[in-house]
N, C-alpha and C positions, 0 to 999 in steps of 0.2 A: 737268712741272707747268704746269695749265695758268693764266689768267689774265682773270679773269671783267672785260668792259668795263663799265664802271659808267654807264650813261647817265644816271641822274639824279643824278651828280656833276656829269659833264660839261655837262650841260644848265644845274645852277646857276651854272658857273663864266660858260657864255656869255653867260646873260642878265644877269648882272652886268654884264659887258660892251659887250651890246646895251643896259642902262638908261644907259650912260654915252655913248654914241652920241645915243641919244635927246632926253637932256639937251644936247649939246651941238647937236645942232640945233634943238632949241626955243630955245635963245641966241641961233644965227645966223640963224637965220628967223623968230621972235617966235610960233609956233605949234606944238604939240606931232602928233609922227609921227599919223596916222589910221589906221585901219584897219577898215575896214566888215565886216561877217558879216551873211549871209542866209542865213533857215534858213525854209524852206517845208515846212510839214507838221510832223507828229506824231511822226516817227520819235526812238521813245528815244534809241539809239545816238548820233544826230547831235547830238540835246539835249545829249548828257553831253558831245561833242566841243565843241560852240559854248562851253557853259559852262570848260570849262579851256580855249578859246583867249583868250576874254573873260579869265577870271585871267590868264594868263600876259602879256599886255597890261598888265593892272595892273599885273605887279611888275618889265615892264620900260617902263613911263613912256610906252608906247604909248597914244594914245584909242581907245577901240574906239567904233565906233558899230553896234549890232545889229537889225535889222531881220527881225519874225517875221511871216512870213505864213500864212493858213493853209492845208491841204493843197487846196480850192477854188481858190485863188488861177489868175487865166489867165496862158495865155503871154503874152498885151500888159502886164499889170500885172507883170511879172515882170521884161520887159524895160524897161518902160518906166524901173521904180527903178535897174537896172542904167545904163543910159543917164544918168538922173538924178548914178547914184554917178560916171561915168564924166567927168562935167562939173565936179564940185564941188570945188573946190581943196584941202579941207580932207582931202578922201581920198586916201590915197597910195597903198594897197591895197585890192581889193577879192578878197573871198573867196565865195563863192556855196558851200554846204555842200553835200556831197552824200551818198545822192540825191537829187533832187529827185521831189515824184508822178510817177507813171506818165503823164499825162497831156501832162508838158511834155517838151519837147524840148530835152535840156539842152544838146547839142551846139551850137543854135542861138543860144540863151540865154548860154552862155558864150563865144561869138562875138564879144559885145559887150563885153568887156571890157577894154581897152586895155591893150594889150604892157607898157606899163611900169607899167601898175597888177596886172599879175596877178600876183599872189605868191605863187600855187599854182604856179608855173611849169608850167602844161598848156597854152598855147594853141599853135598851129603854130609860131608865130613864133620863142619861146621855146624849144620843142624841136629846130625848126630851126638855130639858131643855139649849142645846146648840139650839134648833130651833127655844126656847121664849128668847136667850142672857141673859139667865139667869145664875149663878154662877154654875160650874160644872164641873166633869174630862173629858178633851178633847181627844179624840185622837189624840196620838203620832205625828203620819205623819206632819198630819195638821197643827197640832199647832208649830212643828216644823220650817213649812213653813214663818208661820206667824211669831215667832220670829226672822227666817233671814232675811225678806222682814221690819222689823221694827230696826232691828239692822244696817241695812243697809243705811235705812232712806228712803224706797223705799214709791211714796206717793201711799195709795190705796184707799182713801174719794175721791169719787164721779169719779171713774175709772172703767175702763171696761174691766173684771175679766171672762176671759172665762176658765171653767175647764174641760178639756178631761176625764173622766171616770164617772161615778156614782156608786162605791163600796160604800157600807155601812163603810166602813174602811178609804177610803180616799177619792173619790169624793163628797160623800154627805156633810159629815162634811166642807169639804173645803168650798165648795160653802156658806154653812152658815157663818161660821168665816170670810168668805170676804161680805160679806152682813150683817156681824152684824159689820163691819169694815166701810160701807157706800160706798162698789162696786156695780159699777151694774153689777149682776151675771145672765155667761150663762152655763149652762151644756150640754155638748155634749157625746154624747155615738152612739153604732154601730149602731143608726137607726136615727142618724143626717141628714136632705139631707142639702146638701151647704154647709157641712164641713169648706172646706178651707174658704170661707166667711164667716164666722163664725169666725177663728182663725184670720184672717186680721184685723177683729174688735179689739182684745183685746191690751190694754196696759198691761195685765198683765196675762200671759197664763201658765196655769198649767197640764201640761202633767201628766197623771195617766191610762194610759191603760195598757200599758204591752205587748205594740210590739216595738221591737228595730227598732231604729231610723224612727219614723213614722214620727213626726215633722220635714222637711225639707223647707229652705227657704224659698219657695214658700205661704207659710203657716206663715209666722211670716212679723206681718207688723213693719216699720222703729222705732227704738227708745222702742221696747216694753221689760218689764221683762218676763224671759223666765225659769220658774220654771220646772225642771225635777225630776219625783217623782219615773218614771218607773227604776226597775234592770232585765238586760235580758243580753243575750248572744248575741254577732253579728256572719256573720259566721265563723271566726277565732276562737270562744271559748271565747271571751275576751271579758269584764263586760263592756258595755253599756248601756244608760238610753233609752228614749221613743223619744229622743230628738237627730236629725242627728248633735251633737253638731259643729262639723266642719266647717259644710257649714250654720249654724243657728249664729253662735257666732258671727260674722260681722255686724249683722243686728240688733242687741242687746244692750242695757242699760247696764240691768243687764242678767246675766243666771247661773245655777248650775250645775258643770261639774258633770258625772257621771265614776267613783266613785269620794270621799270625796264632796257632795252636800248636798242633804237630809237628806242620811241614816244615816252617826256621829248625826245627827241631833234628830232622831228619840228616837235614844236608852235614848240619853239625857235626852228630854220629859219625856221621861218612868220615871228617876230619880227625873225628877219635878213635877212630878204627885205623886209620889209616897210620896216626903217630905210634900205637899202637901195635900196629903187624912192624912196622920201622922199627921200634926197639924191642922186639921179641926176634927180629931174625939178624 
C-alpha cells in the first residue's frame, strides 16, 4: 500500500512555522523579513508564479516588495535595480523571476546578486558550497524535496537515489543534498544508455525532466519512493508531473501526486530561505 506525500499539508504546517520565525525577528530587529521579486516582461507563466510567491509572503509575515518591468527593459536598467536591491537594508532576499527576454543576459544579471541575498540558491557560490555540505542557501525545489522525504521519515542514509535530470536548478543540487544525506547517487539525463536499469535500481527516484508522464511502471522497482518534480501538460490540457502517476502509484512506498506534491513545496522554501539569509545577515 502505497502512501501519497501530501505537499500542501506539509507546505501549511511550514509556513506556520516560518510566520513564527518572521515575527520573532521583526521583535529582535524592529523590521519585518524583505523580500524583493522582479518580473520582466509579459510572460503568463512567471505572472502566476510572482503572484503566489507575493501570497505566500503575506501569509508568512514576510514584506514582499515587487518590482515589474517591462519586456523593453535594458540590461543597465536591470542591473542597475538589482544593484540598487543589493544595497538596501530592508531587502534580505532578492529573487529575479525567470525568464527574463530574450534580449538580456541573465547569467550576467544574476551575477550581481549577493551570496547571502540569493534565495534561489543558484549563484556559484551557493552551489559551490552545497557540493563541500557546507552551510548555505539551497535551492527551492531541492530542498523542498528533502524536507518532505524527512517529514515523512522516508530513510535516505545509505540508499540508492537515482535522479532523472541534471538542471543546475534542480538535478544537480538534488543529487548533492542526497549525497550529503549519505545516498548513493546516480544522475541520469538524455544520453543515459540503460535508462530503465538504471531507475529499477533506485529506492528513491526523483523525476526532474520535463516530459509528461515519462516514469511508467516498468521503470519503478517494488517498494521504492517515487518523487515527482516535473509540471507539464498531458494531452487533455490538464497539469501532470514527469511521473505516469496511475499506473506508478501501486508499486510504491511513498510518491508525490502532481499537482499539490513538490510545487506547495517549493514556494515554501523560497520563505525559508528567505527568513533565513534575514537572520544570518
Amino acid at each position: 500500500m502505497y502512501t501519497v506525500i501530501d505537499g500542501k499539508k506539509l507546505a501549511a504546517e511550514m509556513r506556520a512555522e516560518i510566520k513564527l520565525s518572521a515575527e520573532a525577528f521583526k521583535k529582535r530587529v524592529g523590521r519585518e523579513v524583505g523580500l524583493a521579486v522582479v518580473l520582466a516582461g509579459e510572460n503568463p507563466a512567471s505572472q502566476v508564479y510572482v503572484r503566489n510567491k507575493i501570497k505566500a509572503c503575506e501569509e508568512t509575515g514576510i514584506k514582499s516588495y515587487a518590482y515589474y518591468l517591462p519586456e523593453s527593459v535594458s540590461q543597465n536598467q536591470l542591473e542597475e535595480l538589482i544593484k540598487e536591491l543589493a544595497e538596501d537594508n530592508n531587502i534580505d532576499g532578492i529573487l529575479v523571476q525567470l525568464p527574463l527576454p530574450t534580449h538580456i543576459d541573465a547569467k550576467r544579471a544574476l551575477e550581481l546578486i549577493p551570496t547571502c541575498k540569493d534565495v534561489d540558491g543558484f549563484s556559484a557560490e551557493n552551489a559551490g558550497k552545497l557540493s563541500q555540505n557546507s552551510d548555505c542557501l539551497v535551492a527551492c525545489t531541492p530542498n523542498g524535496v528533502m524536507k518532505a522525504l524527512e517529514r515523512y521519515k522516508v530513510p535516505v542514509k545509505g540508499k540508492k537515489a537515482v535522479v532523472l535530470g541534471r538542471s543546475d536548478i534542480v538535478g544537480k543540487p538534488m543529487a548533492m543534498l542526497l549525497l550529503n544525506a549519505d545516498a548513493t547517487v546516480t544522475i541520469c539525463h538524455s544520453k543515459t544508455q540503460n535508462l530503465k536499469e538504471e531507475c529499477l535500481k533506485a529506492d528513491i527516484l526523483v523525476a526532474a525532466i520535463g516530459k509528461a508522464k515519462f516514469v511508467t511502471a516498468d521503470m519503478v522497482k517494488d517498494g521504492a519512493t517515487v518523487i515527482d518534480v516535473g509540471i507539464n501538460r498531458d494531452e487533455n490540457g490538464k497539469l501532470c508531473g514527469d511521473v505516469d502517476f496511475e499506473n506508478v502509484k501501486d508499486k510504491c512506498s511513498y510518491i508525490t501526486p502532481v499537482p499539490g506534491g513538490i510545487g506547495p513545496m517549493t514556494i515554501t522554501m523560497l520563505m525559508y530561505n528567505t527568513v533565513i539569509a534575514a537572520s544570518r545577515r
